[in-house]
VEXBAKE-912138 format. One record per residue: residue number from 1; x, y, z of N, C-alpha, C in turn. Coordinates in nm, 4 decimals. Layout:
REM residues N
PT pos     n.xx     n.yy     n.zz    ca.xx    ca.yy    ca.zz     c.xx     c.yy     c.zz
PT NUM        X        Y        Z        X        Y        Z        X        Y        Z
...
This chain:
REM residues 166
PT pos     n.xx     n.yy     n.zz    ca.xx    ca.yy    ca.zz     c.xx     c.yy     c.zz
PT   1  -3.8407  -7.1200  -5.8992  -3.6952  -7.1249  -5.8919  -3.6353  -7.0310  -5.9951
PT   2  -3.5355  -6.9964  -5.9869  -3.4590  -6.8525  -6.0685  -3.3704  -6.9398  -6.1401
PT   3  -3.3551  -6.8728  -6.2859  -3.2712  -6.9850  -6.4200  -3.1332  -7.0500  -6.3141
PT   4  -3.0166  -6.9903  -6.2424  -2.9783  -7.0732  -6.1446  -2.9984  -7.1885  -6.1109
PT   5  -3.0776  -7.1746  -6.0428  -3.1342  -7.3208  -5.9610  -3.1945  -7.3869  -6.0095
PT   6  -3.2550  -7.3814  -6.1584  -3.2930  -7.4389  -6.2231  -3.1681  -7.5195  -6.2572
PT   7  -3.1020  -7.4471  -6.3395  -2.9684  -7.5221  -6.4019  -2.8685  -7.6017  -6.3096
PT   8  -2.8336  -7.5698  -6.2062  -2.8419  -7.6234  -6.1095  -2.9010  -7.7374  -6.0470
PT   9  -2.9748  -7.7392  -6.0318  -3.0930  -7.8522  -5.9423  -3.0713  -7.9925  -6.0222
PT  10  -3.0250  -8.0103  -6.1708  -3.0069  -8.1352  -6.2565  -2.8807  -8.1572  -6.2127
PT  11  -2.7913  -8.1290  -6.1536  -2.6351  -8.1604  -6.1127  -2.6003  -8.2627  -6.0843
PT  12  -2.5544  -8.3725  -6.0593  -2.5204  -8.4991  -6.0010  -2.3888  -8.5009  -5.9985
PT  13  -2.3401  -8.4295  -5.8618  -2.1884  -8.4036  -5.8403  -2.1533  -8.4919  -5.7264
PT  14  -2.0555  -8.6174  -5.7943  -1.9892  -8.6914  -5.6937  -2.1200  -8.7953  -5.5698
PT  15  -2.2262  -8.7766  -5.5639  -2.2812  -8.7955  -5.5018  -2.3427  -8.6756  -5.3655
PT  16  -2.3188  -8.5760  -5.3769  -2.3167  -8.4362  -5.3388  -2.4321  -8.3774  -5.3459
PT  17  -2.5616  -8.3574  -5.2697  -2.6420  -8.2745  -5.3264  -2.6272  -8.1068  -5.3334
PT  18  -2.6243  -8.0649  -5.4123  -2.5770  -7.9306  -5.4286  -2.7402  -7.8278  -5.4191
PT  19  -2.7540  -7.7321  -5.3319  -2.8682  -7.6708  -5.3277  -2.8292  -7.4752  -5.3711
PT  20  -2.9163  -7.4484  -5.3978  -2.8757  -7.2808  -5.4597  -2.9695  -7.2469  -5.3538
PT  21  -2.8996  -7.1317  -5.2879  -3.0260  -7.0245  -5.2325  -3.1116  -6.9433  -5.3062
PT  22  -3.2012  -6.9225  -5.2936  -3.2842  -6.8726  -5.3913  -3.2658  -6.7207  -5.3599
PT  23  -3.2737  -6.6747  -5.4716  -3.2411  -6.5467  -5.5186  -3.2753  -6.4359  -5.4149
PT  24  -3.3841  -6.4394  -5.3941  -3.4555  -6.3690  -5.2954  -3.4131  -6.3789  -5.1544
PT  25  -3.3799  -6.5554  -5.1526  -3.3578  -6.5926  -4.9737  -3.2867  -6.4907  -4.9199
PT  26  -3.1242  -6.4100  -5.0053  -3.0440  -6.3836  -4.8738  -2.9785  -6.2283  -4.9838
PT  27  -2.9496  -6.1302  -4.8836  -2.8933  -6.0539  -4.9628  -2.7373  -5.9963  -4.9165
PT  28  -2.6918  -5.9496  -4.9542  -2.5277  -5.9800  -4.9879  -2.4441  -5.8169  -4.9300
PT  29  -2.4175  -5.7832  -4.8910  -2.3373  -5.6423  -4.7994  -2.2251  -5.6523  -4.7515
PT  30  -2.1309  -5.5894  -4.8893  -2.0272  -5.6155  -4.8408  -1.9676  -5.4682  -4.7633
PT  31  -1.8416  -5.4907  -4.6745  -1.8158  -5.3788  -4.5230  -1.6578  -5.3776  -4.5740
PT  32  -1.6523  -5.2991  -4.5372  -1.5186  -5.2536  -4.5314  -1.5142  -5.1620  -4.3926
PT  33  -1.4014  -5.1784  -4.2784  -1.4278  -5.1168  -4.2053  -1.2854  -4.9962  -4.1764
PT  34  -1.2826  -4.9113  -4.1568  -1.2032  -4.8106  -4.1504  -1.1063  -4.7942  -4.0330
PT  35  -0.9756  -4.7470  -3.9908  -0.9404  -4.7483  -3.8799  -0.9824  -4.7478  -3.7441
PT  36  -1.0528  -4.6162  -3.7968  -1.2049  -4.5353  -3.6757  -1.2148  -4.6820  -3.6386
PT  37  -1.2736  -4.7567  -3.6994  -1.3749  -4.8556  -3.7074  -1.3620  -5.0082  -3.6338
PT  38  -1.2227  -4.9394  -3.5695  -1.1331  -5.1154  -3.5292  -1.2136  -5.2161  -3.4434
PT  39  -1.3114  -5.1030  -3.3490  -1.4076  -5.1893  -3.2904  -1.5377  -5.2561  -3.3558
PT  40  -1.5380  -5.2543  -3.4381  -1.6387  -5.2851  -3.5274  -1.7228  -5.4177  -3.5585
PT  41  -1.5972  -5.4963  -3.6238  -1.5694  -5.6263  -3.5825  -1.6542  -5.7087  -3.4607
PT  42  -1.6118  -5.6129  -3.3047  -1.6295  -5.6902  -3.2014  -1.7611  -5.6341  -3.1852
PT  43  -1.8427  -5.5362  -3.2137  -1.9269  -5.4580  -3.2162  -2.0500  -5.5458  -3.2696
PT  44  -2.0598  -5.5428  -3.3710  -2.1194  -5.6546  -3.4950  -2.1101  -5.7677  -3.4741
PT  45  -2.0263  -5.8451  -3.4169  -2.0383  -5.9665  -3.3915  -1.9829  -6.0249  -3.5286
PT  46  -1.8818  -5.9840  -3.5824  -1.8200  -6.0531  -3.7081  -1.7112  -6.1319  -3.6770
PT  47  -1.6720  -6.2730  -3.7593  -1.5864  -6.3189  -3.7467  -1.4589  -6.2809  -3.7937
PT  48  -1.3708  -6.3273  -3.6977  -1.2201  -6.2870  -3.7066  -1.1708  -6.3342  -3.8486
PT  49  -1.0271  -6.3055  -3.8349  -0.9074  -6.3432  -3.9875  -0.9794  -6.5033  -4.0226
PT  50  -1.0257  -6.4813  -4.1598  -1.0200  -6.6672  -4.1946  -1.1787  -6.6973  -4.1412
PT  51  -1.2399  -6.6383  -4.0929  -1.3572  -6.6659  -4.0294  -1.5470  -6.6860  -4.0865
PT  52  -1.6000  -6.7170  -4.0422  -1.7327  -6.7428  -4.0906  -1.8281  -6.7659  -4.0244
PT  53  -1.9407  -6.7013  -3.9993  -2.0662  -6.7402  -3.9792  -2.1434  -6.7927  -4.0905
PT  54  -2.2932  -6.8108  -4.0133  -2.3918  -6.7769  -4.0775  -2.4348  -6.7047  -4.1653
PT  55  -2.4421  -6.5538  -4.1491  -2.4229  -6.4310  -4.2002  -2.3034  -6.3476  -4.2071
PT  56  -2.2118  -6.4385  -4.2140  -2.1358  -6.3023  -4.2271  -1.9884  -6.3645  -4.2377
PT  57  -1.9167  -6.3201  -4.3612  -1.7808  -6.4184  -4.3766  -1.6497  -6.3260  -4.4010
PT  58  -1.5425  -6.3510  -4.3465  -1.4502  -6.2909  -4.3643  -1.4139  -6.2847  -4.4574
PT  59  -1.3113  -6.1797  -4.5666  -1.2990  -6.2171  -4.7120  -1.1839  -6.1123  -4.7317
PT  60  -1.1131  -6.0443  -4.6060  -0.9698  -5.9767  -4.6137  -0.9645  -5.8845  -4.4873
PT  61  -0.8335  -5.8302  -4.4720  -0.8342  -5.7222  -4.3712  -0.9482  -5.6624  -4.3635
PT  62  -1.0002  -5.6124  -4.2558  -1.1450  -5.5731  -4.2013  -1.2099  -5.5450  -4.3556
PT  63  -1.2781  -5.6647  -4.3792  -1.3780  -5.6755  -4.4516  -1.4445  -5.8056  -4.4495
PT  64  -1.5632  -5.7836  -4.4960  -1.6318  -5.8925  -4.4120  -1.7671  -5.8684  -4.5620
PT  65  -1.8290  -6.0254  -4.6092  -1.9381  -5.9998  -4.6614  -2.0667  -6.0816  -4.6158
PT  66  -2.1734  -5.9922  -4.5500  -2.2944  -5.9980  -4.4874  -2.3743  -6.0535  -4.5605
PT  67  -2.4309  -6.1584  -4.5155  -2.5516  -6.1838  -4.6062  -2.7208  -6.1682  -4.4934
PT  68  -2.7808  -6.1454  -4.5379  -2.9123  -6.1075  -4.4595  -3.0033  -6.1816  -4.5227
PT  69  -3.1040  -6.1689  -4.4655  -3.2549  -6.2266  -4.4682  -3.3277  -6.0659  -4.5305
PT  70  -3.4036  -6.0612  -4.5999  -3.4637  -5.9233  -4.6513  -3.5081  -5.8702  -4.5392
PT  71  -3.5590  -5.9736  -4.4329  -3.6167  -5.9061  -4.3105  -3.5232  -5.8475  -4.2107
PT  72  -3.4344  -5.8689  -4.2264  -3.3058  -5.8214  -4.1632  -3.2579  -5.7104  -4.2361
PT  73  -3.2132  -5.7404  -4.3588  -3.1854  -5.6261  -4.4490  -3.1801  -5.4821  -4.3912
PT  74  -3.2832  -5.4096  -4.3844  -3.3468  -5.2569  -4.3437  -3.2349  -5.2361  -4.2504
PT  75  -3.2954  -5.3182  -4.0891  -3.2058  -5.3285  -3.9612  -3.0465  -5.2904  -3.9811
PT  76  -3.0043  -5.4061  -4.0384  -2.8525  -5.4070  -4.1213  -2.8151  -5.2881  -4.1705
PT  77  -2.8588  -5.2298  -4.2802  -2.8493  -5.1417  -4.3298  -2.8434  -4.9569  -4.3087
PT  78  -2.9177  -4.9701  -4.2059  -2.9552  -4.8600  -4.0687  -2.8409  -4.8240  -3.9856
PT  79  -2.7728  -4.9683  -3.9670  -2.6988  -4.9272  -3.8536  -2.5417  -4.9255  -3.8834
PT  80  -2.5339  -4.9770  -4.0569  -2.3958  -4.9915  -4.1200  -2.4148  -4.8003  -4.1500
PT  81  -2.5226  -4.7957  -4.1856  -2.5171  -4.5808  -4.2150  -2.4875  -4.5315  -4.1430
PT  82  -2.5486  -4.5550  -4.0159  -2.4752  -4.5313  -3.8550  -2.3170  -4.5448  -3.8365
PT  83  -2.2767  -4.6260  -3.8640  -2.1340  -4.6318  -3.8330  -2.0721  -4.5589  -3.9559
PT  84  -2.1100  -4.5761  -4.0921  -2.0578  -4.5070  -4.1904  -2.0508  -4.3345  -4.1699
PT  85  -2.1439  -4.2664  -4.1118  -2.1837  -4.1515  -4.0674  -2.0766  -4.1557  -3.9544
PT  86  -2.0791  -4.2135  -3.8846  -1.8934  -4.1535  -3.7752  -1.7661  -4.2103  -3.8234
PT  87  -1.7766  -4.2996  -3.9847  -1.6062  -4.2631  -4.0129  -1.5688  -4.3930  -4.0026
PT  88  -1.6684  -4.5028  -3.9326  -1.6307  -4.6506  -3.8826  -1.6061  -4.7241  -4.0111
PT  89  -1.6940  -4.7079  -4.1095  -1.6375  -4.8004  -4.2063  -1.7158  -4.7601  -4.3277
PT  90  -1.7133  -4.8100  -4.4330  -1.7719  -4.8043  -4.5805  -1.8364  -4.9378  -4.5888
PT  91  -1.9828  -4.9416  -4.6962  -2.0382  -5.0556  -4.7364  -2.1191  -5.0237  -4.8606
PT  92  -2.1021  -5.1517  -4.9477  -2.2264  -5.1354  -5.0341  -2.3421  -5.2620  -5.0116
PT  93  -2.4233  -5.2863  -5.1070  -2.5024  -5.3646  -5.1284  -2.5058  -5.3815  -5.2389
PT  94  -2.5125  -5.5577  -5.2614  -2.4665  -5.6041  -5.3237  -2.5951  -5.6865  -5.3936
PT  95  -2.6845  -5.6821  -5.3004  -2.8341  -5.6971  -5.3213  -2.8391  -5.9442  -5.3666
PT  96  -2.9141  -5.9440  -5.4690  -2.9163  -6.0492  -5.5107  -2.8021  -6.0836  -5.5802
PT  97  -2.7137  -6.0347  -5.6357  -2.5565  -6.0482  -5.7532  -2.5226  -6.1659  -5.7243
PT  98  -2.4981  -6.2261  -5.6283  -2.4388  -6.3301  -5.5777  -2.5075  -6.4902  -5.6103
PT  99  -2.4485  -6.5806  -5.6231  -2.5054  -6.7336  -5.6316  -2.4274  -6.7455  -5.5198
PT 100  -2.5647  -6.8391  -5.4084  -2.4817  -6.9213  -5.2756  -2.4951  -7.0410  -5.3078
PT 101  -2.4123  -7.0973  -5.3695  -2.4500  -7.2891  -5.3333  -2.4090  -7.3678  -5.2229
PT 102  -2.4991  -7.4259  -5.1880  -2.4417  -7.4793  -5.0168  -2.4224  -7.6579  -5.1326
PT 103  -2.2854  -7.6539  -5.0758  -2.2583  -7.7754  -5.1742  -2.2502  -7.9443  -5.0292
PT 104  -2.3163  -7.8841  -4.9059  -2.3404  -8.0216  -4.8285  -2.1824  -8.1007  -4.7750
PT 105  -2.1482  -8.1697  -4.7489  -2.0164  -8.2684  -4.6812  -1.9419  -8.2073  -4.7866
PT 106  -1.9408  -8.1588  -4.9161  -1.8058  -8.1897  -5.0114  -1.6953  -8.0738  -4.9819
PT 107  -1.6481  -8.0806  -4.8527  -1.5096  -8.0278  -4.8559  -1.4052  -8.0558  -4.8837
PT 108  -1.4164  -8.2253  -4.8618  -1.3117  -8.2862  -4.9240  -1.2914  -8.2814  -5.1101
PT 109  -1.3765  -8.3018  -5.1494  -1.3975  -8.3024  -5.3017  -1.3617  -8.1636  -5.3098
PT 110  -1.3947  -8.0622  -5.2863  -1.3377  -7.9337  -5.3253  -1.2225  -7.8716  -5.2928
PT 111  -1.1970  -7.9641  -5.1882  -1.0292  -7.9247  -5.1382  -0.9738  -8.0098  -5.2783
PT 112  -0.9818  -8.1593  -5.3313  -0.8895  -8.1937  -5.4099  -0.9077  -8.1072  -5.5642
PT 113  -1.0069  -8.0678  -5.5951  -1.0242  -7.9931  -5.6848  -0.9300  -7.8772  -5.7008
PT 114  -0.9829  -7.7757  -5.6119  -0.8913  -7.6475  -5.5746  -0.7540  -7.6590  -5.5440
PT 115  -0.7208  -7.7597  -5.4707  -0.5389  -7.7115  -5.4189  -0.5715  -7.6528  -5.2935
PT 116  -0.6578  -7.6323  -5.2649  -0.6793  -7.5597  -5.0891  -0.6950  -7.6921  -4.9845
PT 117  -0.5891  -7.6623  -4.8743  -0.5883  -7.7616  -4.7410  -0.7325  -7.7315  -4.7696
PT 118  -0.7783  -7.8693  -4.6919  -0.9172  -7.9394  -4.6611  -0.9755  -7.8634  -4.5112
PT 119  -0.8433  -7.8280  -4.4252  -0.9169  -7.7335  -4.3309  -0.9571  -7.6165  -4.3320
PT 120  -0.9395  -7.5337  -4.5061  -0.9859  -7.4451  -4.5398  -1.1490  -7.4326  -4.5288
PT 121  -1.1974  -7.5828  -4.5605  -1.3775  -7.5910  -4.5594  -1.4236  -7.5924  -4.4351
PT 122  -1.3380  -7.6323  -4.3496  -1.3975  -7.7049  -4.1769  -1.4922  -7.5524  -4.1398
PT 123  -1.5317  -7.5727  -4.0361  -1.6433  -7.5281  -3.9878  -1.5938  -7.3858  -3.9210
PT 124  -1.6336  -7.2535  -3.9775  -1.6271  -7.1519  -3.9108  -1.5148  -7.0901  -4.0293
PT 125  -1.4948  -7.1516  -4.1244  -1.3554  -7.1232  -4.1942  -1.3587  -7.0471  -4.3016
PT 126  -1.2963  -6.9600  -4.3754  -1.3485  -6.9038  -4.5374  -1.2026  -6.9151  -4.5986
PT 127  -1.2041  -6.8965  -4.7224  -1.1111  -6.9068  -4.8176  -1.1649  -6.8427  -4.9300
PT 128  -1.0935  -6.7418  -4.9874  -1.0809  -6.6975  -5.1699  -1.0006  -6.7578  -5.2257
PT 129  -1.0173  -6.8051  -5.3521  -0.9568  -6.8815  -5.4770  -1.0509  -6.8485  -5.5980
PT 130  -0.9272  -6.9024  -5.7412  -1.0671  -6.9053  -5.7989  -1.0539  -7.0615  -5.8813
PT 131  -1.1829  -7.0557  -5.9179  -1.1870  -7.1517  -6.0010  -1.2562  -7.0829  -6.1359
PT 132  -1.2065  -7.1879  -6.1851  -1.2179  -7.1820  -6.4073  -1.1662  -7.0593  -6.3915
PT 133  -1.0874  -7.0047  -6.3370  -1.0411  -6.8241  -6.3686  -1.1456  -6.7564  -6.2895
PT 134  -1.2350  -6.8250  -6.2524  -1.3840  -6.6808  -6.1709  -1.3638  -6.7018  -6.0292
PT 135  -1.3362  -6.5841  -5.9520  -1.2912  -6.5628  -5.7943  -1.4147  -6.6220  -5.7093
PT 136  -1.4030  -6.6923  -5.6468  -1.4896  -6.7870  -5.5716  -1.4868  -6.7879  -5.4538
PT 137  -1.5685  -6.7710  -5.3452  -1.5775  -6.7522  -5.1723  -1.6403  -6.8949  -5.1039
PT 138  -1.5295  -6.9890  -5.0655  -1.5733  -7.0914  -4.9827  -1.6015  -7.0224  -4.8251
PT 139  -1.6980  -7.0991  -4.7532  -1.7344  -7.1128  -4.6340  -1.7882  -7.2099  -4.6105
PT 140  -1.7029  -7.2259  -4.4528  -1.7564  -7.4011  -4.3904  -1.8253  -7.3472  -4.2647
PT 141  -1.9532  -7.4325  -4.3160  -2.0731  -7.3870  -4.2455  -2.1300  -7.5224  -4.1297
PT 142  -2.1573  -7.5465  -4.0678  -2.2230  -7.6625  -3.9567  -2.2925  -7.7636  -4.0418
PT 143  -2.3506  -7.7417  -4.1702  -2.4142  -7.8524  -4.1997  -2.3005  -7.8577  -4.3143
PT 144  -2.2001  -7.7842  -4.3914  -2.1556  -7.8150  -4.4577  -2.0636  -7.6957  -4.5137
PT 145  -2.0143  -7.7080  -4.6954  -1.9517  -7.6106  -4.7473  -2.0207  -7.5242  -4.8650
PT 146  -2.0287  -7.3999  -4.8239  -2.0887  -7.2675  -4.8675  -2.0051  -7.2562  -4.9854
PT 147  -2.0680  -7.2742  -5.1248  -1.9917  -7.1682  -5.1921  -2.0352  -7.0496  -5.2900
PT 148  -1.9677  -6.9131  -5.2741  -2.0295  -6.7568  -5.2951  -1.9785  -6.7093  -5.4414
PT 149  -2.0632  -6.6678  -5.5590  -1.9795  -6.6177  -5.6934  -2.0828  -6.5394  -5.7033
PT 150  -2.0373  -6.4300  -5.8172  -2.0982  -6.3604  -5.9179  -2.2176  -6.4344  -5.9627
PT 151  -2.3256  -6.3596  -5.9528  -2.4228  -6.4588  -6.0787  -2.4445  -6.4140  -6.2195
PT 152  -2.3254  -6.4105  -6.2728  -2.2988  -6.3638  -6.3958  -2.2114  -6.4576  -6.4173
PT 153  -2.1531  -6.5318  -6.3434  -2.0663  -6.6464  -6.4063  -2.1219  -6.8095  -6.3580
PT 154  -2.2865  -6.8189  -6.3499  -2.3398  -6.9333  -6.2675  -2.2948  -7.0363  -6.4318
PT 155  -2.3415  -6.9859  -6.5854  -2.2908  -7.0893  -6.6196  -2.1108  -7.1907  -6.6250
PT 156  -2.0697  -7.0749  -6.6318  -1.9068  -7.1092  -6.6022  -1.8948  -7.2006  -6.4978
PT 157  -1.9397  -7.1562  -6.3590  -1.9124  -7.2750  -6.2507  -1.9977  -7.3940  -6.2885
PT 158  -2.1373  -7.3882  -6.3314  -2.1970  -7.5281  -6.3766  -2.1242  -7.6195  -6.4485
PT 159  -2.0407  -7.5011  -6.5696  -1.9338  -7.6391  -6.6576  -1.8398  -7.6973  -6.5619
PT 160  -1.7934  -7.6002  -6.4862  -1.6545  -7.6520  -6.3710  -1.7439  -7.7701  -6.3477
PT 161  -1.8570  -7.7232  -6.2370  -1.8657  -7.8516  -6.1713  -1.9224  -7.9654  -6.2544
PT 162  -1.9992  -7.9681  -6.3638  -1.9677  -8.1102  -6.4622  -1.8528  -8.1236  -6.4892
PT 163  -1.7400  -8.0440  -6.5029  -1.6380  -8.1513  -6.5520  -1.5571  -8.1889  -6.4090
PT 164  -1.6172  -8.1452  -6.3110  -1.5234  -8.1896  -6.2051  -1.5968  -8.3292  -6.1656
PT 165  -1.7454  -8.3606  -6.2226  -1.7989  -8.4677  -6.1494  -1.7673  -8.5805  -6.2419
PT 166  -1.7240  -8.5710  -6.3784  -1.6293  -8.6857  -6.4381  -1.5535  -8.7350  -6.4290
């Protein structure tokens, strides 16, 4: 396990099991897509305004941040150069940077926390906010609520979420 999920994994939030993706599991590409690029969206199979998959979450006007499987990765990456090469859009990689905690049922608990409607977490949904001051990416995912930061600020959200579980 990566210092993360270590620090992490002792949590006892609300009754909540909170899980970290592991560092390696998923990697992070964020898109920006360009006028050219309007089809892009429908092209890719990305979700609309407010939207969320699996892989792939809305996070402003045509932009969208990808997360992959390493085995996917290459594929991904191939065909975002492809479109970048005719003008469709811009991307970087963002590689491991990111902490995903899939924080399970607690949408409600993080809606009263945040100030964000509770149908911000529901299923298919994303939202930016931040918390403790650090910009934070909810997504409501089928088994539950996704949440996306910097992993440069994993201890900051650990204090949030102890003092939110008091």
């Amino acid at each position: 396990m990566t210092d993360t999920a270590d620090m992490m994994a002792s949590l006892d939030w609300s009754g909540t099991s909170i899980r970290v993706t592991p560092r390696h599991g998923l990697s992070a590409i964020r898109l920006k897509a360009t006028k050219r690029g309007r089809t892009l969206a429908v092209d890719l199979g990305l979700p609309a305004t407010g939207g969320a998959t699996e892989d792939a979450i809305w996070i402003g006007p045509d932009e969208w941040l990808l997360l992959a499987r390493p085995a996917e990765e290459g594929a991904i990456v191939a065909r975002l150069a492809a479109q970048q090469a005719q003008g469709a859009c811009y991307w970087s990689a963002i590689g491991d940077g990111l902490v995903i905690l899939d924080l399970g049922e607690a949408g409600g608990l993080v809606s009263q926390l945040t100030g964000l409607p509770q149908a911000s977490f529901a299923l298919g949904r994303a939202a930016r906010t931040r918390v403790a001051g650090i910009a934070v990416l909810f997504a409501g995912m089928s088994w539950g609520t996704r949440m996306i930061f910097d992993r440069m600020y994993d201890r900051h959200i650990r204090r949030w979420l102890d003092a939110a579980a008091e």
